[in-house]
N, C-alpha and C positions, 0 to 999 in steps of 0.2 A: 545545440541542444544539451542541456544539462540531468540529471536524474536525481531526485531527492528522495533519500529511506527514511521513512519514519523506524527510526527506534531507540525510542526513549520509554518504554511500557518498562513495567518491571516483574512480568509474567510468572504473578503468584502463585499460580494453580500450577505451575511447573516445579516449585519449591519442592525439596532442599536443592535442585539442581540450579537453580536462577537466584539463588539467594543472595549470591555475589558474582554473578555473572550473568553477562546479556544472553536474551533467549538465540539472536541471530547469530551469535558465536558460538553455539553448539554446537557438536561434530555429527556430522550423516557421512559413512562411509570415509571419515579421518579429514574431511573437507569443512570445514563450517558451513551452515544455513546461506550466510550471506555470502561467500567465494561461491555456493552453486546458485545462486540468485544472479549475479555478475557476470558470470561466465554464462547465462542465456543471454546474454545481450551480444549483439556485435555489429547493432548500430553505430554510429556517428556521435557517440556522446563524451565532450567536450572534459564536463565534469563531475563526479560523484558527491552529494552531500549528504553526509550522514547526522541526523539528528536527532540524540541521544540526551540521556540524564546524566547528573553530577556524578552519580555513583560509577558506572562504566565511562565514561567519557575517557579515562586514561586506558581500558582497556583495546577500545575502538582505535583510537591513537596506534596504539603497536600494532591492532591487524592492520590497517592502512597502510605502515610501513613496510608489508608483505607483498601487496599491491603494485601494480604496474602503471593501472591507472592514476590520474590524480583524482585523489579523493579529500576534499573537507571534511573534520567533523566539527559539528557544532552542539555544543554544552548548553541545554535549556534551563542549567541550574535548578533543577528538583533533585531532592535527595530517598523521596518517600513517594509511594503507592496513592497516600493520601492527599500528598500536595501535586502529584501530576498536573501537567498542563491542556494532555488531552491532544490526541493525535493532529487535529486542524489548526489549533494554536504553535506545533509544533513544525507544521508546513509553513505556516504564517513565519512564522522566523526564519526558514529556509526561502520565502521566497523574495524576504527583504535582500539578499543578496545575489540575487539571478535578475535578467532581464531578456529572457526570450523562454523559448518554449518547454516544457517539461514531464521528464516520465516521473512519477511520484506512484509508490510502490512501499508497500510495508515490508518489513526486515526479515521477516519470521514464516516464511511461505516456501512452497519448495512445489518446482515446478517441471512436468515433462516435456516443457518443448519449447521453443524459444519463442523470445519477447518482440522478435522481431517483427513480424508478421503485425503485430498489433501498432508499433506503432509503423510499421508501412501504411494499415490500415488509416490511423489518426494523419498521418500527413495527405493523402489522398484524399482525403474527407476535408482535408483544411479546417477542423474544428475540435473543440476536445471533446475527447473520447473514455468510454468504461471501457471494462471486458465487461461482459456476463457468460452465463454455464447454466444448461437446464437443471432444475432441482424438484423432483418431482417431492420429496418428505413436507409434507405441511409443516410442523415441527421446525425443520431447518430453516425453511422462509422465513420461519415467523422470528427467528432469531439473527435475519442479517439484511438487504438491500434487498429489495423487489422493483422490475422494471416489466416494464411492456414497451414492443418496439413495432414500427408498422415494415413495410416490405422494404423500404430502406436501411433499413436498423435505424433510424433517427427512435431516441425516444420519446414517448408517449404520456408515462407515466412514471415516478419513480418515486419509491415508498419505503422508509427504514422501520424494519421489524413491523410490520404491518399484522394486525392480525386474521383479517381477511384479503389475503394480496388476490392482488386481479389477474398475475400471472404466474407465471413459472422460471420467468430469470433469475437467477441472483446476481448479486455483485463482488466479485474478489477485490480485494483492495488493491488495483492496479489502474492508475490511470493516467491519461494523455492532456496536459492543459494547455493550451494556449496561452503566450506571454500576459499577453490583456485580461484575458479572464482571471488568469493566475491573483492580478495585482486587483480583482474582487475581495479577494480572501477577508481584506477587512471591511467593508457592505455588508460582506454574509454575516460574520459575527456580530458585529451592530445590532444586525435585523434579526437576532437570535437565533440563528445558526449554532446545532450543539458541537460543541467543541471535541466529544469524547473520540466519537466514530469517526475515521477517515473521512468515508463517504458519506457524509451530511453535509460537505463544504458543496460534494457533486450533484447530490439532490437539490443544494439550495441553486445551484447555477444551472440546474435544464431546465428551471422556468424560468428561466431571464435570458438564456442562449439556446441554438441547437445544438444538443449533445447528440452523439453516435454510441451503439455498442457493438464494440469486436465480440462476434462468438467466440469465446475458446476453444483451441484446438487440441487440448487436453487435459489431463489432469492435473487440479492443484492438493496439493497437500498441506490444510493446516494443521502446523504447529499447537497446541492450545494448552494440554497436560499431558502429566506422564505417559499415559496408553497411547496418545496420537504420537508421541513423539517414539516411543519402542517401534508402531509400527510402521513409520517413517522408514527409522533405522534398518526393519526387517525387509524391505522393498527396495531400497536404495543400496544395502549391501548384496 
């Protein structure tokens, strides 16, 4: 099993703090975003892929060599906000180089409790898998993944930024793929599949496969601008 980060954003709303540095290497409690990302894991994962812009690519590089694990990084050659590739395009090139199964997880999230349990979940299931987290803010749905799931957790329904969603799940950008499905990635974009949101490659594949969603078993914390990230800082110190 391997695990692929998407980050290659270049998290403007966080400027002047990101403006030459990745949002995932910012310090919570003197640790970077992505060493407390890493350290929830302590599955069986072979290898780490990190996928990243021209602009940080060398930065990623030396935290890697901190690292215990082995870790890839891989350079999607954008240098600008403007010319991104768009998080699924950047899976897409992470999963030209794997051929089995995979946790794929954005770089920029910060989490209380381990990964693991999810993907125990997704191997149990034999099939790939979301998280989801109840969201009761209208407001917040309407700005991220919406799912409905039946007594199984298999899901139902799955809706990015919907504006009347049908239910109360959301989706964090954490998920479980199966090798096969993984090697869709190019189908989905084809069939226009938006490239921007993680989770559009997972919405385009629960109607072609059955997907599962892990409840969360606690809290996530995004990253997004300056105030979420002080009060990250103020929780985690």
């Amino acid at each position: 099993m391997k695990c692929i980060i998407i980050a290659a954003g270049y998290a403007t709303r966080l400027y002047p703090l990101t403006e030459n540095f990745p949002k995932p290497l910012l310090k919570v409690n003197g640790r970077s975003i992505l060493d407390h990302l890493l350290d929830d894991i302590h599955s069986d994962i072979q290898e780490y892929i990190v996928v990243t812009n021209h602009r940080f690519y060398e930065q990623f590089l030396d935290w890697a060599k901190d690292r215990k694990e082995k870790i890839s990084v891989i350079d999607d050659l954008t240098t600008s906000n403007e010319t991104r590739l768009g998080a699924v395009r950047d899976i897409q090139l992470a999963a030209k180089e794997v051929d089995e199964d995979c946790l794929v997880m954005a770089g920029d999230n910060l989490l209380d409790f381990s990964l693991d349990g999810f993907i125990t979940f997704a191997l149990e299931k034999n099939s790939s898998c979301i998280m989801c987290h109840k969201e009761e803010r209208l407001e917040a749905l309407r700005k991220t993944a919406v799912i409905t799931v039946d007594e199984n957790q298999l899901i139902t329904s799955y809706e990015e930024k919907p504006q009347f969603p049908k239910g109360d799940l959301a989706v964090p950008p954490f998920y479980f793929y199966k090798k096969d499905d993984l090697k869709m990635i190019d189908q989905a974009l084809e069939e226009g599949c938006k490239a921007d949101a993680p989770g559009s490659f997972a919405a385009w594949l629960s109607k072609k496969k059955d997907m599962y969603a892990y409840p969360m078993p606690g809290k996530r914390y995004d990253i997004g601008d300056l105030k979420s990230y002080e009060y990250v800082q103020s929780i985690f110190n």
